[in-house]
C-alpha positions in Angstrom: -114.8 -19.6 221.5 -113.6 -16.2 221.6 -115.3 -14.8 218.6 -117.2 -16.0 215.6 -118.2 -13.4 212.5 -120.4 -14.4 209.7 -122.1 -12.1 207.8 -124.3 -11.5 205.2 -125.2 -8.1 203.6 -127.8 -7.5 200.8 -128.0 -3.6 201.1 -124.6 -3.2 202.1 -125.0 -1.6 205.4 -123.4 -5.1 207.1 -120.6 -4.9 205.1 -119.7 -1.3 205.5 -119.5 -2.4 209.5 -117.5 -5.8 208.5 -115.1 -4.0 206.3 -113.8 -2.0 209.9 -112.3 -5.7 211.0 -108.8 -5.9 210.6 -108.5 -9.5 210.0 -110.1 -12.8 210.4 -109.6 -16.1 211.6 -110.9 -19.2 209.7 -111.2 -22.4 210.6 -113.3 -25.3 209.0 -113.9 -29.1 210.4 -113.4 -32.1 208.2 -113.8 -36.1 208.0 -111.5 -36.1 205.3 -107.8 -38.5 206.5 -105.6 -35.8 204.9 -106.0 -31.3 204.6 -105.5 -32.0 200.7 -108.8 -34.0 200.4 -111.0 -30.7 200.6 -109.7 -28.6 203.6 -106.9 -26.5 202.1 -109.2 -26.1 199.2 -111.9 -24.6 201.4 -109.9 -22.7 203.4 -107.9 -20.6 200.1 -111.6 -20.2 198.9 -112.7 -18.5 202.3 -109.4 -16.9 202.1 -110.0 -15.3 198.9 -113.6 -14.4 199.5 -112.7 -12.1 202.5 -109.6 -10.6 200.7 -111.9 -9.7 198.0 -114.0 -8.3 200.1 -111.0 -5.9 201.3 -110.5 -7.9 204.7 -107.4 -10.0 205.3 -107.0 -13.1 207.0 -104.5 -13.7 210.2 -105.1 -17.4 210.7 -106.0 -21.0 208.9 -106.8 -23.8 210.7 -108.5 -26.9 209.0 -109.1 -29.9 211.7 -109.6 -33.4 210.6 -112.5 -34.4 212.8 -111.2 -38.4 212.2 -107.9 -37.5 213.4 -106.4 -38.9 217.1 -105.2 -35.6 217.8 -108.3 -33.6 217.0 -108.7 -32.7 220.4 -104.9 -31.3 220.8 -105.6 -29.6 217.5 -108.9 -28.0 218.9 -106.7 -26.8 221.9 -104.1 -25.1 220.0 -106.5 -23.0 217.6 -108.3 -22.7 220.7 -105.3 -20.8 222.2 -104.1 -18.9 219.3 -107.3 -17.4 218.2 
């Protein structure tokens, strides 16, 4: 993986450096057979979270960790992020 941000700030001294970020990328990893079930959901709610926090989000990807093509789906995020 390219990059991977997570951050938590109490005082507000990590956030002040997170806030310089242009945008983020999210992705989350699911047993759930379809996105609907609880991916799309968590993804918005990340979504939301960051643009609240003044960021803004480039990318989504939700992969379905019981799916056949989970490794082609791994590959593309893989190449776009």
């Amino acid at each position: 993986m390219k990059k991977a941000i997570v951050f938590y700030s109490k005082t507000g001294n990590t956030l002040s450096v997170a806030e310089r970020f242009k945008g983020f990328d999210l992705f989350i990893t699911h047993q759930f057979p379809y996105a609907w079930m609880g991916g799309k959901q968590t993804l918005n709610q990340m979504k939301r979270i960051v643009e609240t926090k003044k960021g803004s989000v480039r990318r989504m990807t939700s992969i379905n960790w019981s799916n056949k093509k989970r490794e082609e789906q791994i590959e593309n995020m893989l190449k776009l992020y």
